[in-house]
VEXSEVEX-352624 format. One record per residue (C-alpha): residue number from 0; y, z, x. Coordinates in nm, 4 decimals. Layout:
# VEXSEVEX-352624
<node><k>NUM</k><c2>Y</c2><c3>Z</c3><c1>X</c1></node>
...
END
This chain:
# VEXSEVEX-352624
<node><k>0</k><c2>7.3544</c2><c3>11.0049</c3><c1>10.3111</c1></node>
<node><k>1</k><c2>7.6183</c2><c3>11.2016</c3><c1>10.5300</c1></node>
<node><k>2</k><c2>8.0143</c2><c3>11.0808</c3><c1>10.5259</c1></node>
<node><k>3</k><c2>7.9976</c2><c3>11.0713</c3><c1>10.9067</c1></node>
<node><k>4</k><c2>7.6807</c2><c3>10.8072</c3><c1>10.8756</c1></node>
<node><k>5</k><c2>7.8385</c2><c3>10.5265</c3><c1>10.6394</c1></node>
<node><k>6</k><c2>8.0992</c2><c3>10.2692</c3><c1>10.6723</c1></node>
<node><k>7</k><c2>8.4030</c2><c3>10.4323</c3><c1>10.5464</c1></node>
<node><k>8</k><c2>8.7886</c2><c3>10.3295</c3><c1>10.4679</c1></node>
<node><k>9</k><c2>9.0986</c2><c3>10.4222</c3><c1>10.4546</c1></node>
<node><k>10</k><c2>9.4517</c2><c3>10.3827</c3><c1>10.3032</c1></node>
<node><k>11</k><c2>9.8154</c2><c3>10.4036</c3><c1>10.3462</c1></node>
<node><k>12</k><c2>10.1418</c2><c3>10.2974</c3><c1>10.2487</c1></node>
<node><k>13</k><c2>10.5088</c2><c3>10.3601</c3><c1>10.3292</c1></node>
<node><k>14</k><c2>10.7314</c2><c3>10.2460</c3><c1>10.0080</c1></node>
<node><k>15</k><c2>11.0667</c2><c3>10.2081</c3><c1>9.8995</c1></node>
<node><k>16</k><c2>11.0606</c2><c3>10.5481</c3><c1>9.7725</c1></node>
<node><k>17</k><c2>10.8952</c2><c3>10.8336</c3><c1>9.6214</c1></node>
<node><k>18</k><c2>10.8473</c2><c3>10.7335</c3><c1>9.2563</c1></node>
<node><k>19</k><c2>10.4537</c2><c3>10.5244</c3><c1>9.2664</c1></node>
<node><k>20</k><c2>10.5495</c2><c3>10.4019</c3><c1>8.9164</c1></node>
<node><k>21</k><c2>10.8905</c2><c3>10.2660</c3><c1>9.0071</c1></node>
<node><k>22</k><c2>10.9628</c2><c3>10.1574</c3><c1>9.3827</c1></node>
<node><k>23</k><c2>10.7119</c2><c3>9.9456</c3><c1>9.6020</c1></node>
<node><k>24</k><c2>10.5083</c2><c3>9.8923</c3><c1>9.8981</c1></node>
<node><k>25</k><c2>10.6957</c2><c3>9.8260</c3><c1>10.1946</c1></node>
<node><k>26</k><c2>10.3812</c2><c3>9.8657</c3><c1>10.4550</c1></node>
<node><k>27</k><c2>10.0403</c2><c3>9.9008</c3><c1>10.4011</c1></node>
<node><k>28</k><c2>9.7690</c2><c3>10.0050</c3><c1>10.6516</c1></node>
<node><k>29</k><c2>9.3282</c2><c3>9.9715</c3><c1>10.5827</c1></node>
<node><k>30</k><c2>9.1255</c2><c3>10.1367</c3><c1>10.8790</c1></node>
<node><k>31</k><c2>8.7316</c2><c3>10.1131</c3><c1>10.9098</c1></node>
<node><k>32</k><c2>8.5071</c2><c3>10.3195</c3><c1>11.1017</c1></node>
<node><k>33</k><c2>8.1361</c2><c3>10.3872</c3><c1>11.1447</c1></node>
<node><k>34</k><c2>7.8539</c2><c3>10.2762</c3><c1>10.9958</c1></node>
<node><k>35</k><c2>7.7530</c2><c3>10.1610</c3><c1>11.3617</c1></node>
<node><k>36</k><c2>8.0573</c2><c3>9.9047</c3><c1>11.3976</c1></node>
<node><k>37</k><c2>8.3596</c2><c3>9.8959</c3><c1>11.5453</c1></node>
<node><k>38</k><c2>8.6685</c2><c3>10.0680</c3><c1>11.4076</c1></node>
<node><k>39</k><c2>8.8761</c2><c3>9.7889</c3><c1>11.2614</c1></node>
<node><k>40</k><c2>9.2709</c2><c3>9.7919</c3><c1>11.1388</c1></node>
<node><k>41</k><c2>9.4594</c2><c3>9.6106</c3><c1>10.9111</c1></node>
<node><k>42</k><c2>9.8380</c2><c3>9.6339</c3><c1>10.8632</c1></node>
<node><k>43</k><c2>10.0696</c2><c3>9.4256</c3><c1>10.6357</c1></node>
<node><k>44</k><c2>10.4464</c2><c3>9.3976</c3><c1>10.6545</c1></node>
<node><k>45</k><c2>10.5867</c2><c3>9.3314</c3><c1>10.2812</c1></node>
<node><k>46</k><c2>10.9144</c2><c3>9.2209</c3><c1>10.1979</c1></node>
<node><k>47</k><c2>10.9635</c2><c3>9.4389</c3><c1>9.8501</c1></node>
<node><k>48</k><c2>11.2264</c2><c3>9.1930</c3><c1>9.7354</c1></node>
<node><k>49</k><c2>11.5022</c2><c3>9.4711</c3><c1>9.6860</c1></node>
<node><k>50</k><c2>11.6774</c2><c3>9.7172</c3><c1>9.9201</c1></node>
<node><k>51</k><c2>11.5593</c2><c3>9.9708</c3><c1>10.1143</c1></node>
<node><k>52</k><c2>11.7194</c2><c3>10.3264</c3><c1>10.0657</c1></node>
<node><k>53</k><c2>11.8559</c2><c3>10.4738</c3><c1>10.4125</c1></node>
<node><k>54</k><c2>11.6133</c2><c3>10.8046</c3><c1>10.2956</c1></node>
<node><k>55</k><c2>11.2860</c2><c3>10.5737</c3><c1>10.3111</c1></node>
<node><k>56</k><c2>11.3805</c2><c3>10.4113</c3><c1>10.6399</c1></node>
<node><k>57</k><c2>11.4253</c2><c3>10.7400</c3><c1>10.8007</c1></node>
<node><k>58</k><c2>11.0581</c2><c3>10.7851</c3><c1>10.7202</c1></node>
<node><k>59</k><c2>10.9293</c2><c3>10.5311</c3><c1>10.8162</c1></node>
<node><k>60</k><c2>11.2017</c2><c3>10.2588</c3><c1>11.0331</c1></node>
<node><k>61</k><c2>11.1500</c2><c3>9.9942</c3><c1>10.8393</c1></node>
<node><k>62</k><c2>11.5005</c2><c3>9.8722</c3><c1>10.7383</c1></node>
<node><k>63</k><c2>11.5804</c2><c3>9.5492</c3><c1>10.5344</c1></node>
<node><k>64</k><c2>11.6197</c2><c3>9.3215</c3><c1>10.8180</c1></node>
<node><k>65</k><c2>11.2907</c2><c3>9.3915</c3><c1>10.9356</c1></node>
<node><k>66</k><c2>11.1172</c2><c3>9.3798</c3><c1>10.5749</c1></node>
<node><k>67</k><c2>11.2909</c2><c3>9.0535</c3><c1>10.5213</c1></node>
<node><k>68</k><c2>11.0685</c2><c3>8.9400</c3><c1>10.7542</c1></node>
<node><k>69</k><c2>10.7476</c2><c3>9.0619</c3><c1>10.5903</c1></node>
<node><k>70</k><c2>10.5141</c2><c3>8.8112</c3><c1>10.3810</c1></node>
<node><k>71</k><c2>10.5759</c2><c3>8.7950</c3><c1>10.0309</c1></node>
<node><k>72</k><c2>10.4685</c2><c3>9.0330</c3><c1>9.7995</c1></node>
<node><k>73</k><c2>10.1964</c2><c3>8.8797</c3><c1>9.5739</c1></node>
<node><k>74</k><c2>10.0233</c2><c3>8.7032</c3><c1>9.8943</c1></node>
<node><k>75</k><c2>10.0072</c2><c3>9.0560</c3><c1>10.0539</c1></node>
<node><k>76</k><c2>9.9348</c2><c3>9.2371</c3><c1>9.7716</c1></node>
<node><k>77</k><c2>9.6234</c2><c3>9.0824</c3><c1>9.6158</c1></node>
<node><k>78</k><c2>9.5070</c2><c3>9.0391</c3><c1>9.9598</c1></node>
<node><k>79</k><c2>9.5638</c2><c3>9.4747</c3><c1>10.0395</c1></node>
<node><k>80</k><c2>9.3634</c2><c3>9.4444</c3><c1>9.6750</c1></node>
<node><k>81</k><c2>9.0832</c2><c3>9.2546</c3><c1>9.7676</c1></node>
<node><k>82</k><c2>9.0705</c2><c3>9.3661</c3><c1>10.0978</c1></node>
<node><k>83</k><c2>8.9821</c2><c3>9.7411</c3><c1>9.8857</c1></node>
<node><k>84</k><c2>8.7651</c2><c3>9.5807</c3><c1>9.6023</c1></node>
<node><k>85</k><c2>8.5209</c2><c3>9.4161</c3><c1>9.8722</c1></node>
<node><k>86</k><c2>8.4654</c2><c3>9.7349</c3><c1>10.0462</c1></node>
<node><k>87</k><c2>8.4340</c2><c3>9.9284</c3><c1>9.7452</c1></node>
<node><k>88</k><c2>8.1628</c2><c3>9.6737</c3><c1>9.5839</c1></node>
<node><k>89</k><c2>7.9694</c2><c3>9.7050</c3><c1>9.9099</c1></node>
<node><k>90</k><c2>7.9603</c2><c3>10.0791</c3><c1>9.8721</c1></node>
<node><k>91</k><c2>8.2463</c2><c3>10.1793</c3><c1>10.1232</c1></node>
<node><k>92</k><c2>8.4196</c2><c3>10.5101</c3><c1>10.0242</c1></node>
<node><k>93</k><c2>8.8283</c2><c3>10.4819</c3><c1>10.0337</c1></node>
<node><k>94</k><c2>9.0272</c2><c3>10.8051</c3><c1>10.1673</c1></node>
<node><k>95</k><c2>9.3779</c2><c3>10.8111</c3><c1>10.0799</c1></node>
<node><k>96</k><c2>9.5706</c2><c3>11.1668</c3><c1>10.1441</c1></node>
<node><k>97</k><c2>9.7333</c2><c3>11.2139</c3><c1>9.8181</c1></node>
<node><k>98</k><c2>9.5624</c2><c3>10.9060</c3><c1>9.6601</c1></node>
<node><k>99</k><c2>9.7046</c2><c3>10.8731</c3><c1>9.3872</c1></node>
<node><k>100</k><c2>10.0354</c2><c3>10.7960</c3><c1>9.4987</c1></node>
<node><k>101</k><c2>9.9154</c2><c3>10.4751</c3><c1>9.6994</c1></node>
<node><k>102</k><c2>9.6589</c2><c3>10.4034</c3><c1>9.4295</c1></node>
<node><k>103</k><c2>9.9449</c2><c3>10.4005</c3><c1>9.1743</c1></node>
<node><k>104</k><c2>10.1830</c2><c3>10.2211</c3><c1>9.3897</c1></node>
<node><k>105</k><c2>9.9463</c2><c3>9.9678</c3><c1>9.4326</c1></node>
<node><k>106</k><c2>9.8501</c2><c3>9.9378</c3><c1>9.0546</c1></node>
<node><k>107</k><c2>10.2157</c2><c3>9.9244</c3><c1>8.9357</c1></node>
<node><k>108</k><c2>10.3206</c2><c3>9.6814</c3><c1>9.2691</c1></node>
<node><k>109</k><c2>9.9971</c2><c3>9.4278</c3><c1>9.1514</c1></node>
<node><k>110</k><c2>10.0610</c2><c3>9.4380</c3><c1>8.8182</c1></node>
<node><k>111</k><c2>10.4340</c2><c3>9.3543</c3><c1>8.8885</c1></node>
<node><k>112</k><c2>10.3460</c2><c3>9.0074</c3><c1>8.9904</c1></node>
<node><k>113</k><c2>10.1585</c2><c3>8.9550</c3><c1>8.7588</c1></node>
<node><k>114</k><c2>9.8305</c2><c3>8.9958</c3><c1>8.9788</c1></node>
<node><k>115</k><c2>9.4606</c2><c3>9.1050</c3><c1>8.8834</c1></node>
<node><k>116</k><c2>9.4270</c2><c3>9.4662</c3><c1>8.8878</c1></node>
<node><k>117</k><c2>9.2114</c2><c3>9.6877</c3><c1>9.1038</c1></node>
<node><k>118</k><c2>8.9271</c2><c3>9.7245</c3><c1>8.7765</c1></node>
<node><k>119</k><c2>8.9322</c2><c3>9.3800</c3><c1>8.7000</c1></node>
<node><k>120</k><c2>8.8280</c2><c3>9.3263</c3><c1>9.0682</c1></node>
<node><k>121</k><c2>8.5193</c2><c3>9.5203</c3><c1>9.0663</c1></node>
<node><k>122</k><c2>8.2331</c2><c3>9.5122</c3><c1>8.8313</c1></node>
<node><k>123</k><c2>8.2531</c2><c3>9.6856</c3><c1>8.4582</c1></node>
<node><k>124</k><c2>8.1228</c2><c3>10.0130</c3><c1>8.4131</c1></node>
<node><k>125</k><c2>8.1529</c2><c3>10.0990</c3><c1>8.8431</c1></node>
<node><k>126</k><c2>8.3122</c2><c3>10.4219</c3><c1>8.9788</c1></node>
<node><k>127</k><c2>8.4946</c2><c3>10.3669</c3><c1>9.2878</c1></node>
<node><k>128</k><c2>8.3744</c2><c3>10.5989</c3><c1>9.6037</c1></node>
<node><k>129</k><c2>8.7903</c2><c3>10.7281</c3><c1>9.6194</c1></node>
<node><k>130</k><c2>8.8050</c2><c3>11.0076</c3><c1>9.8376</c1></node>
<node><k>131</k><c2>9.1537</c2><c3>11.2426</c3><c1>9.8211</c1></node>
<node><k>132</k><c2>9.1541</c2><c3>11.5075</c3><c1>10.1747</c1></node>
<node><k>133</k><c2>9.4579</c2><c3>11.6285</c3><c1>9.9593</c1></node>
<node><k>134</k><c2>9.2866</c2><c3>11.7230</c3><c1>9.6343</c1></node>
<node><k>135</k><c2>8.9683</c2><c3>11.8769</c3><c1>9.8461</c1></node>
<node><k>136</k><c2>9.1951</c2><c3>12.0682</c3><c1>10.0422</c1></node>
<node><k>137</k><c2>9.3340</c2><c3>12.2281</c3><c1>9.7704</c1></node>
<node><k>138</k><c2>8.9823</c2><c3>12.3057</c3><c1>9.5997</c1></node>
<node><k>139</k><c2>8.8105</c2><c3>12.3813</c3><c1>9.8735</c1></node>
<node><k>140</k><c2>9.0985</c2><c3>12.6008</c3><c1>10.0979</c1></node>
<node><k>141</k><c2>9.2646</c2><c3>12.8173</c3><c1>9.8057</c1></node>
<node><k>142</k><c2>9.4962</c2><c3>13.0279</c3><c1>10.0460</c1></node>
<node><k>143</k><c2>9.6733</c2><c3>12.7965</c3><c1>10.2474</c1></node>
<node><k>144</k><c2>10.0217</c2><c3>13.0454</c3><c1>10.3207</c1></node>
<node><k>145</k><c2>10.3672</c2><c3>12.8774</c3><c1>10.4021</c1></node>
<node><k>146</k><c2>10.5941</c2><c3>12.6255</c3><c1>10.2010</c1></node>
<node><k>147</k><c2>10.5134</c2><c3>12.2323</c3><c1>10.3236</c1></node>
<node><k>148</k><c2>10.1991</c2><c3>12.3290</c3><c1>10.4802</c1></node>
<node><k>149</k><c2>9.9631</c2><c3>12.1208</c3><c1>10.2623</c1></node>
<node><k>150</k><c2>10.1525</c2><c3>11.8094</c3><c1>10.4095</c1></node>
<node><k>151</k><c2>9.9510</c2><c3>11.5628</c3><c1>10.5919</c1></node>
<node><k>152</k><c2>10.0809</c2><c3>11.6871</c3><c1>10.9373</c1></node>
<node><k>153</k><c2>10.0236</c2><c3>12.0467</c3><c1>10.8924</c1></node>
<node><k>154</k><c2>9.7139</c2><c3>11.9621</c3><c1>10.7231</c1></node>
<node><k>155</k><c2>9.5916</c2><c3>11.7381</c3><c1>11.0379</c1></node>
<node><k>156</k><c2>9.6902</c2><c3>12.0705</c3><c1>11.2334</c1></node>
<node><k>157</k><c2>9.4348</c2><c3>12.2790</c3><c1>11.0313</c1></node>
<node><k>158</k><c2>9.1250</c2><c3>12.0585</c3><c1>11.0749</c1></node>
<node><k>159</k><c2>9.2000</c2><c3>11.9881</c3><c1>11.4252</c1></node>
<node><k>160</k><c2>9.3028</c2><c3>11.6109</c3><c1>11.4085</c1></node>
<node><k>161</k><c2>9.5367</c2><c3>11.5823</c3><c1>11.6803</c1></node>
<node><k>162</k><c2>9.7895</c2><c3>11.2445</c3><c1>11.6522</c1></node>
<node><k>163</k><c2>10.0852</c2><c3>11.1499</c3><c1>11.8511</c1></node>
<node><k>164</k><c2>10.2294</c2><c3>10.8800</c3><c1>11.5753</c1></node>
<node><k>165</k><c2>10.3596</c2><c3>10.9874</c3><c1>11.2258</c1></node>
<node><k>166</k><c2>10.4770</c2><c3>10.8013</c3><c1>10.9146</c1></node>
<node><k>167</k><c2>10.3528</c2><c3>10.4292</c3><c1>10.9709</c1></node>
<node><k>168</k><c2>10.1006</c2><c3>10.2983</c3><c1>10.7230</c1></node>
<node><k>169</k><c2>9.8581</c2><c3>10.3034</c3><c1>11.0116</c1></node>
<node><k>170</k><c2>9.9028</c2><c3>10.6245</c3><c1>11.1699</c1></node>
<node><k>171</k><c2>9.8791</c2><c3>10.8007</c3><c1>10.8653</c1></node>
<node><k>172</k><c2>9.5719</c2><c3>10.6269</c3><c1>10.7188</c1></node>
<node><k>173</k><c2>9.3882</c2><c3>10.7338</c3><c1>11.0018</c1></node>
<node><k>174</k><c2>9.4985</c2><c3>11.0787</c3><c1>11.0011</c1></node>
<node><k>175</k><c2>9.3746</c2><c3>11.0751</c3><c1>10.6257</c1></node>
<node><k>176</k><c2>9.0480</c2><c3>10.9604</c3><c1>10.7728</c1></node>
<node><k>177</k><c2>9.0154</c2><c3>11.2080</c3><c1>11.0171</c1></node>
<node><k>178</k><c2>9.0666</c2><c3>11.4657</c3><c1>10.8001</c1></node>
<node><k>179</k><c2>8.8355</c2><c3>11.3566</c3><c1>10.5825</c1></node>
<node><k>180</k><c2>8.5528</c2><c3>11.3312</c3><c1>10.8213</c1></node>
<node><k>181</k><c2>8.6424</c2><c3>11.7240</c3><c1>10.9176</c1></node>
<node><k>182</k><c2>8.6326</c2><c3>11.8280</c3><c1>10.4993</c1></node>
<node><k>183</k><c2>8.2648</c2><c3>11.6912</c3><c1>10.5064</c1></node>
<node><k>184</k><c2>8.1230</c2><c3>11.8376</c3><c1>10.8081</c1></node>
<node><k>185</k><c2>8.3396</c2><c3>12.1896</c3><c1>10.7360</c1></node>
<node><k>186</k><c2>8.2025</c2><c3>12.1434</c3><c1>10.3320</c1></node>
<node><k>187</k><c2>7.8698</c2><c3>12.0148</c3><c1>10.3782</c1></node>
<node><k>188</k><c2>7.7590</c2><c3>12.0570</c3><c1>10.0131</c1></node>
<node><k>189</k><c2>8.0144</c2><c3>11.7332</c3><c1>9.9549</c1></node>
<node><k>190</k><c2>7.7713</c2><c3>11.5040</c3><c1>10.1112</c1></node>
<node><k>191</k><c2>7.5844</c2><c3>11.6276</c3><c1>9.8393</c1></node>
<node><k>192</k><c2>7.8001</c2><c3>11.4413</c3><c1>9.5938</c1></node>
<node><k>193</k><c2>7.7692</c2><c3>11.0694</c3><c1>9.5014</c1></node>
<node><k>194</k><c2>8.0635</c2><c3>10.8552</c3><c1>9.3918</c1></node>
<node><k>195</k><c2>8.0946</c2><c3>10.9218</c3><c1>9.0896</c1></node>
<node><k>196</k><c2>7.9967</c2><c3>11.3142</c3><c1>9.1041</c1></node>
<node><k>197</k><c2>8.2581</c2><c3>11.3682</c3><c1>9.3297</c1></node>
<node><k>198</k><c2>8.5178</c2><c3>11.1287</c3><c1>9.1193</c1></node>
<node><k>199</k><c2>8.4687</c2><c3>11.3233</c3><c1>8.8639</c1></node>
<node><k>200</k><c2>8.4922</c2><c3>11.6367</c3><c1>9.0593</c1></node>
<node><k>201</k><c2>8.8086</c2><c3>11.5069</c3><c1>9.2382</c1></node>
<node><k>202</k><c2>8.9675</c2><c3>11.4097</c3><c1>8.9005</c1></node>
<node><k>203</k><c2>8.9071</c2><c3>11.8197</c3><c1>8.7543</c1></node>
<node><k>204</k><c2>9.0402</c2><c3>11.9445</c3><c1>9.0800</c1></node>
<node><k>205</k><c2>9.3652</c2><c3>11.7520</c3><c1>9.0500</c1></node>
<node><k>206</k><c2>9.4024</c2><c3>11.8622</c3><c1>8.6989</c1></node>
<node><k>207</k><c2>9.3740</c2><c3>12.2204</c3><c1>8.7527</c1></node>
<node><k>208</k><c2>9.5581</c2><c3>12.1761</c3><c1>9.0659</c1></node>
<node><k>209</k><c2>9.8660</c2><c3>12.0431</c3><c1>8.9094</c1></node>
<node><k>210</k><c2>9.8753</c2><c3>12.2628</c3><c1>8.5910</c1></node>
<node><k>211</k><c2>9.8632</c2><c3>12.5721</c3><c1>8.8203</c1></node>
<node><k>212</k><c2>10.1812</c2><c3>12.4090</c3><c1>8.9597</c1></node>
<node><k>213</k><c2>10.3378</c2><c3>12.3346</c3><c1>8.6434</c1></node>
<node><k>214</k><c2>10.2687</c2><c3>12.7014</c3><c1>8.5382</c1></node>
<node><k>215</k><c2>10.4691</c2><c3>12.8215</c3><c1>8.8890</c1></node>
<node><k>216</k><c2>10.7551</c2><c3>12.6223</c3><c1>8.7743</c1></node>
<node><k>217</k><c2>10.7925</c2><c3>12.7230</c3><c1>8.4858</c1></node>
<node><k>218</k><c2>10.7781</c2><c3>13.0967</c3><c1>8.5226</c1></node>
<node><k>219</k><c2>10.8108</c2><c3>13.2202</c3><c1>8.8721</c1></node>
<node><k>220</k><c2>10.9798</c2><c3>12.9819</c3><c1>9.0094</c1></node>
<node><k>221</k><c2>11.3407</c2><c3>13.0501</c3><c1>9.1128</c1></node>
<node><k>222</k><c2>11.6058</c2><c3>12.7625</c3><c1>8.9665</c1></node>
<node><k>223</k><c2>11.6919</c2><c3>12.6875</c3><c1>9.4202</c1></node>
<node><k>224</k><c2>11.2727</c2><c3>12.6633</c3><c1>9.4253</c1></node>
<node><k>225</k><c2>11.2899</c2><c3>12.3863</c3><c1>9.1377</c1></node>
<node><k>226</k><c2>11.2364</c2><c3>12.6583</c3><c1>8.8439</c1></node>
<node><k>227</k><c2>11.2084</c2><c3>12.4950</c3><c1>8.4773</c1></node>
<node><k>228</k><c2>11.0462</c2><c3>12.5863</c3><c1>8.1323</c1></node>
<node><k>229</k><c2>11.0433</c2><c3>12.2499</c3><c1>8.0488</c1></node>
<node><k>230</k><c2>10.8771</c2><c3>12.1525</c3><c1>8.3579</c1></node>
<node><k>231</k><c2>10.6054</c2><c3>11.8969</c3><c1>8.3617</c1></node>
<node><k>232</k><c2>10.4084</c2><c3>11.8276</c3><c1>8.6275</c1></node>
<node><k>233</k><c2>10.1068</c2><c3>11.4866</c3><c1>8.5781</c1></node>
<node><k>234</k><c2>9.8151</c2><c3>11.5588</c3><c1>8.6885</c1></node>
<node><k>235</k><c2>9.6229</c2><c3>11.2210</c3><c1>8.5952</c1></node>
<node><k>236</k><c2>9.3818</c2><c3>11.1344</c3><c1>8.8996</c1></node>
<node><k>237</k><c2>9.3850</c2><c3>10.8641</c3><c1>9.0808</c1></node>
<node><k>238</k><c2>9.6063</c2><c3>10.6240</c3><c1>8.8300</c1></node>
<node><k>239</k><c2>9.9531</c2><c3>10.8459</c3><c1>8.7263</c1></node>
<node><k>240</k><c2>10.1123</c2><c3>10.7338</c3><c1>8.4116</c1></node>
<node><k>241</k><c2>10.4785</c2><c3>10.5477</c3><c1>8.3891</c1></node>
<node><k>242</k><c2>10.6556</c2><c3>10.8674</c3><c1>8.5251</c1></node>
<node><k>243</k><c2>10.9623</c2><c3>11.0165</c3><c1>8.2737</c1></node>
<node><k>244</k><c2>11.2956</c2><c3>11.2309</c3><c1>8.3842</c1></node>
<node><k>245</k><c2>11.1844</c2><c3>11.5345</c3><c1>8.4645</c1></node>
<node><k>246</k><c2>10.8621</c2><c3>11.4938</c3><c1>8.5610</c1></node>
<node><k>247</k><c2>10.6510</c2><c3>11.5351</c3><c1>8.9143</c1></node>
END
């Protein structure tokens, strides 16, 4: 079955920071479309329960007299979590643009409060339907020219997803949808895929991907470009490991 013809999801948050491992979940967004239904959103204002740098809220406004406001974290959080697990047990691909950032986020934010995680959630042995615009992009369109330009905005600009609102959970959830639904009409051979082909396929990409970056660090990078020999770059997909100095 097509992308375009199923029931699909998708998944944003805007955090405390840009360490998934370390800081938390500030907003978080889930948008469905198709599958014959109506598009349906769900956002969630979280109160992370410690400050929020001036850096973050110039990305995305939220400042800590407005997140003080937000529901508390565990009674947000497992619901964002089941909220995921339900539409992955009824067969619902999730799209995240650079998913494993908001899947990790969401691990290390769940198991923070002591919460069930997102595998104990859905039954042993299944393969999520996780679907990364940023990893296929990178697979699929080798010689993308220009520094920043595999960002979600620039990115939007190259499929043709046109949005007016940047940076909130929901805004960019959708864009990561829309992008998505381009990458299977321009790639038709990915409808070819089923979950757990294109897991699998997802989870290569993102390891070649990021030891092709590690390599650029370390040897033709410049030090003002971020140059290092003893740069490492993870390039676990879609759960990253505790993160240690040094490492992207």
């Amino acid at each position: 079955m097509k992308f375009a013809d199923v029931r699909r999801l998708a998944f944003d948050t805007e955090t405390t920071g840009p360490n998934p491992t370390e800081d938390r979940i500030v907003t978080a967004a889930v948008i469905a479309r198709g599958g014959n239904l109506p598009d349906r959103a769900m956002a969630w204002l979280i109160n992370p329960g410690i400050p929020i740098p001036a850096e973050a809220t110039e990305v995305h406004g939220i400042n800590d007299a407005q997140a003080a406001t937000g529901a508390a974290p565990a009674d947000a959080l497992d619901d964002i979590a089941d909220h995921l697990a339900r539409a992955m047990a009824y067969g619902m691909p999730i799209v995240a643009f650079n998913l494993s950032f908001d899947w990790t986020i969401l691990a290390r934010d769940l198991e923070r409060h002591g919460l069930t995680p997102m595998s104990a959630r859905l039954p042993e042995g299944f393969v999520p339907g996780l679907v990364d615009p940023h990893v296929i992009d990178k697979q699929l369109d080798r010689y993308v020219q220009g520094s920043g330009m595999r960002k979600l905005k620039p990115t939007c600009e190259r499929y043709g997803v046109e949005l007016t609102d940047w940076h909130t959970a929901e805004a960019d959830a959708l864009a990561a949808l829309l992008i998505a639904e381009a990458q299977f009409e321009r790639y038709p051979h990915l409808n070819d895929m089923g979950p757990a082909q294109l897991f699998a396929a997802q989870r290569a990409w993102r390891a070649e991907q990021q030891a092709g970056l590690q390599e650029w660090f370390r040897t033709k990078a410049t030090p003002e470009q971020g140059g290092d020999p003893s740069k490492v770059i993870r390039g676990e997909w879609p759960l990253l490991p505790q993160q240690q100095d040094g490492e992207l």
